[in-house]
LOMARFI-982629 format. One record per residue (C-alpha): x, y, z; residue in one letter. Coordinates in steps of 0.001 Angstrom, whole numbers, plus 500000, padded with zeros to 6 digits. Each point is the difference from the previous one (the first is absolute). Layout:
N
XYZA/...
# end
This chain:
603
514273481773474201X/497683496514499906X/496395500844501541X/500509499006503670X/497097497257500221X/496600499145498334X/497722502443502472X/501570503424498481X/499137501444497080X/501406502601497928X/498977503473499721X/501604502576498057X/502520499909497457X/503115500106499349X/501501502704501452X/500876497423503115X/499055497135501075X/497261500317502457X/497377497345501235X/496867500579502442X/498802496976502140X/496920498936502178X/496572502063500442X/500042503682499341X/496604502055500673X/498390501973496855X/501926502793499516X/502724499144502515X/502567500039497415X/499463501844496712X/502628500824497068X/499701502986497541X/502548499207497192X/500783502380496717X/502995499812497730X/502904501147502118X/498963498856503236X/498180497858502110X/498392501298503338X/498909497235502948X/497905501232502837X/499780497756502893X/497407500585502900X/496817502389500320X/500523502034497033X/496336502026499267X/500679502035497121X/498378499687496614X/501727497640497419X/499843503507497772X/502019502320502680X/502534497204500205X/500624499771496138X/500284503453499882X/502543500463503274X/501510497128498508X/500974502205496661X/500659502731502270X/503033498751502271X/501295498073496489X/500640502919498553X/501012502860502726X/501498497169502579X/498235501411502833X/498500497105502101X/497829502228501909X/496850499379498367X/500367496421500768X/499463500478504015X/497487502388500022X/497047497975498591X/497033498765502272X/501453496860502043X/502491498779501903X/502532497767497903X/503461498762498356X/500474501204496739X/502368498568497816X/501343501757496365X/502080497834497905X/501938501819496982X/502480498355498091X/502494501512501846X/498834499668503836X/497840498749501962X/498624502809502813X/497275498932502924X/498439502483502182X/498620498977503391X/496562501588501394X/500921502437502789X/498535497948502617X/501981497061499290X/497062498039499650X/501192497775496622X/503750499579500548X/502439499106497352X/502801497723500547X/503607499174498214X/502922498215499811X/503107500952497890X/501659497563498449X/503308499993497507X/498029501648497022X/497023499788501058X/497214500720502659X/496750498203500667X/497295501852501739X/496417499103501627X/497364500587502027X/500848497065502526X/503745499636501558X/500167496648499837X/498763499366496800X/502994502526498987X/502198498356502139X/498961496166498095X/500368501743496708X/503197501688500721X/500983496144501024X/500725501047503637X/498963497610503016X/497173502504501580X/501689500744503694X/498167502222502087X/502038502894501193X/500155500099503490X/500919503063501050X/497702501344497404X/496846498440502178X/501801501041503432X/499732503557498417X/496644499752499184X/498621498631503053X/501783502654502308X/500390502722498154X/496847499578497291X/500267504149499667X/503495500691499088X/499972499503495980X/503410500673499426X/501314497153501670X/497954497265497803X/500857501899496421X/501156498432497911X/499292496784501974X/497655497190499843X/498831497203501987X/502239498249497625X/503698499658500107X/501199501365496555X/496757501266498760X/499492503884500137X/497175501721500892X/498443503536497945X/497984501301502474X/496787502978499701X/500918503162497947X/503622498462498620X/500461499261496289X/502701497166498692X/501327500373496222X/501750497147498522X/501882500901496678X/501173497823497518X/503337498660501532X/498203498972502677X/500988502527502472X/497750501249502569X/499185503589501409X/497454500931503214X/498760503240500528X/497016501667501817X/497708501078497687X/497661502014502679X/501621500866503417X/496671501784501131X/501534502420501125X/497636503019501122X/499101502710498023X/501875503322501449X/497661502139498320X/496873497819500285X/497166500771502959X/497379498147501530X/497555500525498060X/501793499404497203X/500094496582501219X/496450499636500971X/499119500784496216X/502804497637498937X/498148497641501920X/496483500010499317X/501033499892496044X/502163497207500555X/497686497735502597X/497231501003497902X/501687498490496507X/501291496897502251X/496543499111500749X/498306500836497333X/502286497872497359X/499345497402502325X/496580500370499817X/499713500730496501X/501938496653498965X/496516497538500049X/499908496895501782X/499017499547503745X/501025502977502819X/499774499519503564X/502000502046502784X/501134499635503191X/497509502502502518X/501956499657503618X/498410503485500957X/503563501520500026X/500701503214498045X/501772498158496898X/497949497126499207X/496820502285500719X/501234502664497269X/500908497367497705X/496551498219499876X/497886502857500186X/501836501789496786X/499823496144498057X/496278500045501433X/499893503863498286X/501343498898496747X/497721496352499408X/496763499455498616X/498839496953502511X/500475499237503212X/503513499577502013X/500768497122502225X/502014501248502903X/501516497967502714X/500687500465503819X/501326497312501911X/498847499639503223X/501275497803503146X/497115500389502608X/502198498109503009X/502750502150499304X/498520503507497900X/502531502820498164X/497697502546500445X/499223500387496155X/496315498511499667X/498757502412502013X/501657502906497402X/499072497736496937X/496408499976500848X/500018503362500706X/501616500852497008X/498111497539496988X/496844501699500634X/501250503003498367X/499479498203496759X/497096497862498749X/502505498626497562X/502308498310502644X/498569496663500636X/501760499005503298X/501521496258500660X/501862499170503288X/502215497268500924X/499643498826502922X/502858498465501887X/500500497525502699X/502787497965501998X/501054497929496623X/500815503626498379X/501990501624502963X/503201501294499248X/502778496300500098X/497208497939498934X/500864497046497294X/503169501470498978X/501263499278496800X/502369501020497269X/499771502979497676X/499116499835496201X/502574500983497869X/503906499644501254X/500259503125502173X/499601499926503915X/496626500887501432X/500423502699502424X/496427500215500868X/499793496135500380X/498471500098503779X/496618501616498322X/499716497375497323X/496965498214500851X/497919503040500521X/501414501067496611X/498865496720498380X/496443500559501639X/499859503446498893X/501378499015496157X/497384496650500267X/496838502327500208X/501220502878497672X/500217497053497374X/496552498954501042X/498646502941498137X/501773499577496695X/503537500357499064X/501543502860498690X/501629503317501520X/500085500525503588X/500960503504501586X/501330500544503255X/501622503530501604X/503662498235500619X/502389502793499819X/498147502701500980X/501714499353503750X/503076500315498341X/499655503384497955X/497672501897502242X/501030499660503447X/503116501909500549X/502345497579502214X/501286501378502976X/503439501048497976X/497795502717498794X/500812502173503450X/503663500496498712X/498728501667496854X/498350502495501953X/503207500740501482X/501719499904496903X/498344502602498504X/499795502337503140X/496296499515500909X/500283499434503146X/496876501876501359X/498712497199498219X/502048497568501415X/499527500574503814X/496228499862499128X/500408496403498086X/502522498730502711X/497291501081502501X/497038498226498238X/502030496728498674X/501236499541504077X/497033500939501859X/497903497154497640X/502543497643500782X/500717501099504006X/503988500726498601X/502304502233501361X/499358503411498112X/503309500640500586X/501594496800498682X/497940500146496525X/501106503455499736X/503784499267500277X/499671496395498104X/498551502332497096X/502540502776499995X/502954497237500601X/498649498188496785X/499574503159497763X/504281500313500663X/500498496038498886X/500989499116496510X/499138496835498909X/503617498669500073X/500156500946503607X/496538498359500534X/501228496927498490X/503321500055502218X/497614500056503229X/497512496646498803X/503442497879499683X/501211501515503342X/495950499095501350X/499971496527498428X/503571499169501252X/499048501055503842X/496507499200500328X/497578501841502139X/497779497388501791X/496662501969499840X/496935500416497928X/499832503137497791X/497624502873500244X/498307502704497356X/503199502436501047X/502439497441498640X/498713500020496457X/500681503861499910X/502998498807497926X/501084499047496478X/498493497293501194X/497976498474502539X/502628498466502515X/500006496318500695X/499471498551503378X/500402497140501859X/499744497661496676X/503499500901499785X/500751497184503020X/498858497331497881X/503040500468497594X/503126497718501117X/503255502209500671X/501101499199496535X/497551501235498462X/499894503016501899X/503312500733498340X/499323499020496102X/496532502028499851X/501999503030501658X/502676499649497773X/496803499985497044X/498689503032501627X/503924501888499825X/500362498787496706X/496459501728498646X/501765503570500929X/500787499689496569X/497164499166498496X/497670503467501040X/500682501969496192X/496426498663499650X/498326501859502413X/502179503399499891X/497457502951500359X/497880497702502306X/499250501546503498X/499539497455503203X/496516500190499734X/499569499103496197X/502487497583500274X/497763497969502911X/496732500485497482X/502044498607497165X/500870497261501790X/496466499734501179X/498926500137496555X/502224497046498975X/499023497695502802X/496069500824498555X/501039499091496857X/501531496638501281X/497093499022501921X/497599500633497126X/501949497836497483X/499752497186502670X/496536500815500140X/499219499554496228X/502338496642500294X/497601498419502547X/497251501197498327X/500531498459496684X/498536497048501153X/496356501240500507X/499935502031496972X/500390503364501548X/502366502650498737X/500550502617503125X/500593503128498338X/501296503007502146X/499477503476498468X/501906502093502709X/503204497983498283X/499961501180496439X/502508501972499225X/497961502899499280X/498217499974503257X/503335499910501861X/501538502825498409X/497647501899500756X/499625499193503797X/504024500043500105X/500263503594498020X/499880502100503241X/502554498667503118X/498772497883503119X/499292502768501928X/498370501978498063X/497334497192499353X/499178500243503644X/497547502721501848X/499634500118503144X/497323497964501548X/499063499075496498X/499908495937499294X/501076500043495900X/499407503350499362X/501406499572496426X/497178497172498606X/497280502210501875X/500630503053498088X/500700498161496562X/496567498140500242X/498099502663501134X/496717499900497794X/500668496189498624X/499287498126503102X/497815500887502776X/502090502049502958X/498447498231502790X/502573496646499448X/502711503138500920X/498879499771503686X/501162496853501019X/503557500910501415X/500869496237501043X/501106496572498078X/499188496646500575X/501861497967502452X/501073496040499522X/501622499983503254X/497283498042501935X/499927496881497447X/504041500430500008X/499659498920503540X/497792497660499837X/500624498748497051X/503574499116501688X/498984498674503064X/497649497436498018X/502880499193497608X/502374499772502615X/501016496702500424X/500392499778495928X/501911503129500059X/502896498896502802X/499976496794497959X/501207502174496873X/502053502594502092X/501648496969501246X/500853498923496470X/501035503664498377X/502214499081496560X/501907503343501234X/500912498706503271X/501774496704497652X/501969502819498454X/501076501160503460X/498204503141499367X/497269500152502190X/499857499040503524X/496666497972500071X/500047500630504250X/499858503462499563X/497112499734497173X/498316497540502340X/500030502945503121X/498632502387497734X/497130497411498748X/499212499357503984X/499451503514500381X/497447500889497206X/498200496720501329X/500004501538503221X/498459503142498336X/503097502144501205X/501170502382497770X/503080498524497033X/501361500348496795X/496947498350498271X/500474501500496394X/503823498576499964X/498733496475501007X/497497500012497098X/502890500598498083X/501692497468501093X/497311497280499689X/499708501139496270X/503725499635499516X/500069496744501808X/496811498361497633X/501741501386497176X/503242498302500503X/498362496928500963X/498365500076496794X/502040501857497560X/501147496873498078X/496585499185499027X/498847499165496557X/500584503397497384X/497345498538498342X/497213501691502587X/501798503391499274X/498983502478497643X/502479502164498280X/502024500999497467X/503744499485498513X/501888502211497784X/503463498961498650X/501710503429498225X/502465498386498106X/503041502018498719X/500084501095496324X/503644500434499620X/
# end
């Protein structure tokens, strides 16, 4: 195959033809190669160029890949024999692969629509495949193998693609994360505090500048104050801070930096220009930004990290994901007959919320007796008859959280083409087999994390900053995933899990804050500044040209969060992120960074 223009280069042999263009950080991509195979690693890959030589001789001559996931990092790994071609996914889905099969041959990448140029397809975005994300962003099975191309397939967090010689392909999961059965919780708090610990101490221990993210939340705290633990200078930390419209973390962060001389403390202050709506604009890279809405106060906050030097920047992101149990959680304590337990959680998880006891209880028990086929079934019934009200806490005691009045924007056409989606993905659930309710909704928790932080490192590019996000290495999240959703909760205990693995490392008082930070103000008034802009674009939606999306109904639900009443604000951000996308999508490849691999057959 020619080279495809002047700006790639290429990079490893000849065992297929493979180019690499634009910017890639230090260390972003690295390559190990020895005589009878060739080993890419694409992403945040912290082990020693020694431990990968040596894994590297390991898996070419017993075949197990194992060794390949389990190093420091969250990444895409890549081994390349003369006979195949296997890639392995990080479990959080952080560093995607993508493929196309062709008639002897597949090309593979790290961007779809390079793939999809490669491949010689016309890049179309796949419709339904953005309808599914934007309304049901926490069902996985329905987007695998999909992508937000036509034609181009997606391998998503913990699967593994081999490619043999012919050309054929084969997907598999190489890590279901499924619980332990004989594993405890405490086994899991000392799974944890080895694996955090490594996380952010290779991070630590690779040189250049550190900083970290210090919102005076549990994750980010734990995460600075064990880099802080491990360095031999002082370590920036960052709390942003909107004084007309707080998130109650300055106060913690304050509270919490004087614990160590070593944390020197920086906050960004906000104002009306970095409200959430503000100066919209299109995502790096060629993926939807879901988390579009906050993008100016992320540009603020990624301005003044770069400020003090460029280098590695550590944030908590994750840690939401993996040590809050979501409300699914309930059913497991039915599941397994602990329903002492139960009554007592129901009791708690209703009376903070002012829910019906009663109606938690049931919701919990009905859900421990639903099967993910059957839970399927129901979201195409709920999607083709729309309920025309908000959701609430109990209606994410599901596979699931339930979506809610969102579901109005969709035209009646649509309604029946993502329900047929949903009906179709029945089929799809070998993946997650062994998976109860309440994992399932922290796995897709975990994926949606690992989304958001690969947009994250996109738009951060720019400044020089390299977000790095311990709580998704592989190691960490085996560990916080070896014991089931319910047994990682305790009652009245806020992440009862990280408290017990760091006991010692990191001072106990950051354990008493039981809250989180809340955006919601500068949502509102962010949208009620940007209004007029906003109806302009609502007015304007590329969906509603595809007859997909009623821009009427979008436009009600806009009103209301400008009239501070309560709506589906996460699945308009969603939708604003699809609709930059598509009206940029067909900008110039040129500004995207990526790779291309074409495995051609060798028969």
């Amino acid at each position: 195959m020619p080279r495809p223009d002047a700006r790639c280069r290429p990079s490893w042999g000849d065992l297929v033809s493979q180019w690499v263009s634009g910017s890639w950080r230090p260390g972003e991509l690295r390559v190990v190669s020895r005589d009878d195979g060739l080993l890419i690693v694409a992403g945040q890959c912290l082990a020693t160029s020694a431990r990968m030589r040596a894994d590297l001789d390991k898996v070419l001559r017993s075949g197990d890949l194992t060794s390949l996931t389990c190093w420091p990092g969250s990444y895409l790994a890549i081994l390349v024999r003369e006979d195949s071609l296997t890639a392995l996914v990080d479990l959080a889905g952080q560093y995607p692969l993508y493929y196309c099969e062709g008639k002897g041959e597949t090309v593979i990448g790290t961007r779809p629509r390079g793939v999809a140029e490669v491949a010689k397809m016309r890049p179309q975005p796949d419709v339904l495949t953005l309808l599914a994300q934007v309304f049901c962003p926490a069902v996985p099975p329905l987007t695998e193998p999909r992508s937000v191309y036509s034609g181009v397939s997606r391998l998503g967090g913990g699967q593994a693609l081999r490619v043999s010689a012919t050309g054929s392909c084969s997907v598999w999961t190489y890590d279901r994360l499924v619980p332990h059965p004989d594993a405890h919780f405490d086994d899991a708090a000392t799974a944890l505090r080895a694996a955090l610990s490594e996380a952010v101490n290779a991070r630590v221990d690779s040189g250049g500048h550190l900083t970290a993210d210090f919102s005076g939340g549990l994750d980010s705290s734990s995460v600075a104050f064990l880099a802080s633990g491990r360095l031999n200078r002082p370590l920036d930390v960052f709390t942003y801070h909107n004084p007309d419209s707080p998130a109650d973390d300055l106060v913690h962060a304050e509270r919490y930096v004087s614990l160590d001389e070593r944390l020197r403390h920086v906050v960004v202050h906000g104002s009306e220009d970095t409200l959430s709506y503000q100066s919209l604009s299109a995502a790096h890279g060629d993926l939807p930004d879901f988390a579009v809405a906050a993008s100016a106060r992320t540009r603020t906050r990624l301005a003044r990290v770069a400020e003090t030097g460029r280098g590695i920047h550590l944030d908590g992101d994750g840690g939401d994901a993996l040590l809050v149990p979501p409300p699914a959680y309930l059913a497991g304590l039915a599941q397994v007959g602990a329903f002492g337990r139960l009554v007592d959680e129901c009791r708690l998880q209703a009376k903070a919320r002012r829910l019906s006891r009663a109606d938690v209880m049931a919701r919990s028990v009905r859900l421990s007796l639903t099967s993910l086929e059957r839970a399927l079934r129901r979201l195409a019934l709920r999607i083709e008859r729309p309920l025309d009200r908000n959701t609430q806490w109990s209606d994410a005691i599901g596979w699931w959280p339930e979506p809610g009045a969102e579901l109005a924007w969709l035209t009646e056409q649509a309604r029946i083409e993502l329900a047929e989606l949903v009906r179709a993905a029945t089929a799809n659930v070998e993946p997650y087999e062994g998976l109860a309710a309440g994992d399932f909704a922290a796995l897709g928790e975990l994926r949606a994390a690992g989304a958001f932080h690969r947009q994250l490192g996109e738009n951060a590019r720019e400044f020089g900053v390299w977000p790095h996000a311990p709580f998704l290495d592989n190691n960490v999240i085996r560990a916080c995933l070896l014991v089931p959703a319910h047994e990682r909760a305790r009652k009245g205990a806020f992440k009862p899990l990280l408290r017990q693995a760091l006991s010692g490392l990191v001072p106990g008082e950051i354990f008493s804050r039981t809250t989180k930070g809340s955006y919601t103000i500068e949502d509102y008034r962010g949208a009620k500044r940007a209004a007029a802009s906003l109806r302009r674009r609502v007015a304007t939606l590329k969906l509603a040209e595809q007859r997909v999306i009623d821009p009427v109904a979008v436009r009600g639900s806009l009103d209301a969060i400008v009239a501070r009443v309560r709506a589906p604000v996460p699945a308009l951000n969603r939708l604003l992120g699809v609709d930059l996308w598509l009206q940029t999508s067909h900008r110039d490849e040129e500004t995207v960074r990526g790779s291309v691999v074409r495995a051609e057959s060798c028969s």
